[in-house]
KEKE-3310 file (N, C-alpha, C; in steps of 0.2 Angstrom, whole numbers, plus 5000, padded with zeros to 4 digits):
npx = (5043:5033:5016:5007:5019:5016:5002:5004:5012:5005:4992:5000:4999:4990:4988:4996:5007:5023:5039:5033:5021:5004:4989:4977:4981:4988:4979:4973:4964:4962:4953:4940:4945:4957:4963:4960:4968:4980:4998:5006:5007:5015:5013:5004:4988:4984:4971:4971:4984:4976:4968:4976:4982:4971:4966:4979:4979:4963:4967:4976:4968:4958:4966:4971:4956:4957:4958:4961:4975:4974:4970:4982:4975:4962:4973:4978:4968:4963:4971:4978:4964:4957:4945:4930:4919:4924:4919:4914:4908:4912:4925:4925:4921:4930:4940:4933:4934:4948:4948:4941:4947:4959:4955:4952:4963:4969:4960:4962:4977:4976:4970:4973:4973:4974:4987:4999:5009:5010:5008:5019:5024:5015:5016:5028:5026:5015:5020:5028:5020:5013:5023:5023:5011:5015:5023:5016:5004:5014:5018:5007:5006:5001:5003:5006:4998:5008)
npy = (5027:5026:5027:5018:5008:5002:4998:4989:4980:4977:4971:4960:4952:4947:4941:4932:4932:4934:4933:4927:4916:4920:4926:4921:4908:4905:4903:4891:4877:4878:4873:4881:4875:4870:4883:4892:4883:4883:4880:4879:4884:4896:4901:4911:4905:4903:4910:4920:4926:4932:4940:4950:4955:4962:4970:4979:4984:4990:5000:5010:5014:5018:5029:5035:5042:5051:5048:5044:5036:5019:5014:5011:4999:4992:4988:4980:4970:4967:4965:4953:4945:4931:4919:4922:4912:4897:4893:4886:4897:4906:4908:4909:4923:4928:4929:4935:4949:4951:4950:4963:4973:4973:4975:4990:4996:4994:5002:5016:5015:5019:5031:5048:5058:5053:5049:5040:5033:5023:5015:5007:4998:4989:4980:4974:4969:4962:4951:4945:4941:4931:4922:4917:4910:4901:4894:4890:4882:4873:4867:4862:4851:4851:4859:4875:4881:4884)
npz = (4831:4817:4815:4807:4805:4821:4821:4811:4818:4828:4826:4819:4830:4833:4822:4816:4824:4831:4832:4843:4848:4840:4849:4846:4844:4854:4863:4855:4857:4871:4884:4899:4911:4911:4907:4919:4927:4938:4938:4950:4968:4965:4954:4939:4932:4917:4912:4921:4917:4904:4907:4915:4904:4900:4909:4909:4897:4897:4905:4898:4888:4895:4899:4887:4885:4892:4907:4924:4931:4940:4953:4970:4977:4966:4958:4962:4966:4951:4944:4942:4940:4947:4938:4943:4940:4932:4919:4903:4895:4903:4899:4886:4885:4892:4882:4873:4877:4878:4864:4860:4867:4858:4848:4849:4855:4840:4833:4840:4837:4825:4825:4822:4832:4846:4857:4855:4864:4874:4868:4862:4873:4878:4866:4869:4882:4880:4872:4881:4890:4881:4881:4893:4896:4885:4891:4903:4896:4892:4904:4907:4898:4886:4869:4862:4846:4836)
capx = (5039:5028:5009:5009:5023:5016:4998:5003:5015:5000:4989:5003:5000:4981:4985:5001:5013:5031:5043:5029:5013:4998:4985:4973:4987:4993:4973:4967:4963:4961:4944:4940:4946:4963:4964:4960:4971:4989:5002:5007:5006:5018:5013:4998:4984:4982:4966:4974:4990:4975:4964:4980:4984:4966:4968:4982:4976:4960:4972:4979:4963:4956:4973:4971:4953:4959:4955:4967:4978:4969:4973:4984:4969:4963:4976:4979:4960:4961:4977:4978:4960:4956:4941:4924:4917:4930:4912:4916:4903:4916:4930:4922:4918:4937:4944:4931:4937:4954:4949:4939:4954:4963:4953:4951:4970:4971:4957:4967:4983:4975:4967:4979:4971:4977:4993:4999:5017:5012:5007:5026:5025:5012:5020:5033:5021:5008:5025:5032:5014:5012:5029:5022:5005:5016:5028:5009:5004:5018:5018:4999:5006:4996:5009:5004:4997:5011)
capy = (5022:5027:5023:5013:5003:5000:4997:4980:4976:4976:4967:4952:4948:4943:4937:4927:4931:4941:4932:4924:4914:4924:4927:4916:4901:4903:4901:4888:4870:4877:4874:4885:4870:4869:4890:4893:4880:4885:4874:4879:4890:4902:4903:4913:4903:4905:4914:4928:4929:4935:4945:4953:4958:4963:4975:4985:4985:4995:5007:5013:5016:5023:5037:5039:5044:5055:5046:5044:5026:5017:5015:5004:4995:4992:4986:4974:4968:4967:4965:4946:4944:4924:4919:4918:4905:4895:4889:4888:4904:4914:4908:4913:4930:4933:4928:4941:4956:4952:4952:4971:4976:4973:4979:4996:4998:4996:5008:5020:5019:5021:5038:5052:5062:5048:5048:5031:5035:5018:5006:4999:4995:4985:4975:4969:4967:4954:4946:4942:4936:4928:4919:4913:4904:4896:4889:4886:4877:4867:4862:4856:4846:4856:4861:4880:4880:4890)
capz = (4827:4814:4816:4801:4807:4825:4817:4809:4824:4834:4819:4818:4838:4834:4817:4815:4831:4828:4836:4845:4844:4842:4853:4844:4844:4861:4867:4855:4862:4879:4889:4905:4916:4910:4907:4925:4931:4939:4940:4957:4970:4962:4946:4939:4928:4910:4911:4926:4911:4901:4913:4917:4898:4897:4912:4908:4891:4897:4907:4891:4883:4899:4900:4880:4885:4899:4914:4929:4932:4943:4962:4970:4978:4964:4953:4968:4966:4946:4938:4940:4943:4945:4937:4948:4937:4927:4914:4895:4892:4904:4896:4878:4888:4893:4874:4867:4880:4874:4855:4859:4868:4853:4840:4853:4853:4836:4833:4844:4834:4818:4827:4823:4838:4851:4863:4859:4868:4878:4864:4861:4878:4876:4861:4875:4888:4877:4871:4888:4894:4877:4883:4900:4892:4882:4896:4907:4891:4891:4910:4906:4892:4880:4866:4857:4839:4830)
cpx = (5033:5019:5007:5009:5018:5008:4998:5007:5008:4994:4991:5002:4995:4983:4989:5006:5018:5033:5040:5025:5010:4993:4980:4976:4988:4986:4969:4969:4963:4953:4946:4943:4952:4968:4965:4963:4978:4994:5004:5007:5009:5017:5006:4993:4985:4978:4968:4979:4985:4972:4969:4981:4977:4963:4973:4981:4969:4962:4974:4973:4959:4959:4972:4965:4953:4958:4962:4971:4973:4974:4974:4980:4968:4966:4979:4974:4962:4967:4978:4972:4959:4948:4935:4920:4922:4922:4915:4914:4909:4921:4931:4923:4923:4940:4939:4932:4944:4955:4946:4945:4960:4962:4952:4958:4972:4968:4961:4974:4982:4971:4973:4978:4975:4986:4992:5008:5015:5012:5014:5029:5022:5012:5026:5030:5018:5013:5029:5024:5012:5018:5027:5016:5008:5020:5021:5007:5009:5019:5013:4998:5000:5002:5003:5002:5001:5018)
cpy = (5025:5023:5018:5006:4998:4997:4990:4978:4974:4972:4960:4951:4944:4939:4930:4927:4933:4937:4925:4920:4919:4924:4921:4908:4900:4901:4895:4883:4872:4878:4879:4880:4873:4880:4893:4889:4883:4881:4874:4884:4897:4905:4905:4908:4907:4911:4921:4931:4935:4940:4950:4957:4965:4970:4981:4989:4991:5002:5010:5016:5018:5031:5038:5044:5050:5055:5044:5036:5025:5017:5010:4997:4991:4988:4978:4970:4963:4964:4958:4943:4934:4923:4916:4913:4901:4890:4890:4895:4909:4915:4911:4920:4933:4935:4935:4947:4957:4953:4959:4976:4977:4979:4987:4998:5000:5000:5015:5023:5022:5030:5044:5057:5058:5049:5043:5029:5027:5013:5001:4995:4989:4978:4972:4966:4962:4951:4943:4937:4932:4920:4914:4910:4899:4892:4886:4880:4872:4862:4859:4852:4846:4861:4869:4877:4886:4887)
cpz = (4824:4814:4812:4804:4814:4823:4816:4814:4828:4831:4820:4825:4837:4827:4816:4820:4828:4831:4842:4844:4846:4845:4854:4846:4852:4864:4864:4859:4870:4881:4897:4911:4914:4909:4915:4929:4932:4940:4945:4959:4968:4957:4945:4932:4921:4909:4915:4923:4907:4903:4913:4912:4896:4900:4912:4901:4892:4901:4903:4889:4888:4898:4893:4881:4890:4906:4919:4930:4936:4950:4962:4973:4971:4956:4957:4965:4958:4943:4936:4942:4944:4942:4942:4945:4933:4924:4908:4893:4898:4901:4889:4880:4888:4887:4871:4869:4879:4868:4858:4860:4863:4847:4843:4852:4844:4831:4836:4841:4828:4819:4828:4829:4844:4850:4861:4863:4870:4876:4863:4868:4878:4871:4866:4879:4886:4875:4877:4891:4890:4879:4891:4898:4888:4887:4901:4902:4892:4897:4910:4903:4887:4876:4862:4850:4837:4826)
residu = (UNK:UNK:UNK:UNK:UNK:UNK:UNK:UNK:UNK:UNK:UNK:UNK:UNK:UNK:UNK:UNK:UNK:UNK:UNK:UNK:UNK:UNK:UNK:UNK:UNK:UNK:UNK:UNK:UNK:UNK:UNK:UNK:UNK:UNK:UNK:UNK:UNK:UNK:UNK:UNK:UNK:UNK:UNK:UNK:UNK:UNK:UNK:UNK:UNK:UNK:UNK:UNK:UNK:UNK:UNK:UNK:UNK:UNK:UNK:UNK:UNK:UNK:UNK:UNK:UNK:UNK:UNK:UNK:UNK:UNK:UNK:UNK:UNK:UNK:UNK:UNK:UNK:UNK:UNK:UNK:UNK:UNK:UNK:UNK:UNK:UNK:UNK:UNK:UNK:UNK:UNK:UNK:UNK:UNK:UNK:UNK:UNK:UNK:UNK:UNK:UNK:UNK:UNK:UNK:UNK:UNK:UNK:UNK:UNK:UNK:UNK:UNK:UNK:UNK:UNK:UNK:UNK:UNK:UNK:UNK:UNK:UNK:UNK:UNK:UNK:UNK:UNK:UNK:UNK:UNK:UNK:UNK:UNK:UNK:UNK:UNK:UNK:UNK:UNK:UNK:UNK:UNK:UNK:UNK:UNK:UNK)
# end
């Protein structure tokens, strides 16, 4: 896939959604209550869907910068962190570490010096987790905006 191409793929997740809703869509109307809420004990929260996204996201952009994965500790601790305060202002905090993460990635592809071997992984990755906020949405009787 040419950079370009992967470029505005990665562009339509935050703008308008591919197949999906977009990022923006799939978060608006949520408050930090309803984000950090899980439907049961099996399922992960909203906010841990994003945390999670926002985590593997800086693994990419760690490994492009040449740093090591992370350990399985770790990735235990981190990957679906829960939030230690579910406040609005943390809530606000996690959505702008997801938008950096974004615009970093798409920094990244537009840099012809950058490995993005992982980025189209990634485009599956936020469409699958984009797919489970919207089925948590739906269990909270909160419908997406797309």
């Amino acid at each position: 896939m040419e950079r370009t191409e992967l470029l505005e793929l990665w562009g339509d997740m935050w703008k308008e959604g591919n197949w999906v809703p977009s990022w923006p869509d799939s978060l608006a109307d949520l408050g930090a209550k309803d984000a950090a809420r899980s439907p049961d004990a099996s399922c992960h929260s909203i906010w841990q869907e994003v945390a999670h996204v926002i985590f593997w996201r800086r693994v990419t952009l760690a490994r492009m910068a040449g740093g090591d994965p992370p350990d399985g500790e770790t990735v235990e601790r981190l990957q679906f962190a829960a939030p230690s305060e579910a406040t609005e202002d943390a809530w606000a905090a996690e959505i702008e570490s997801l938008k950096r993460t974004q615009d970093e990635i798409a920094a990244a592809i537009a840099d012809e010096s950058k490995d993005i071997s992982r980025i189209p992984y990634h485009l599956i990755h936020d469409a699958y987790h984009l797919g489970r906020i919207t089925q948590i949405r739906g269990i909270q009787g909160i419908q997406p905006k797309f």
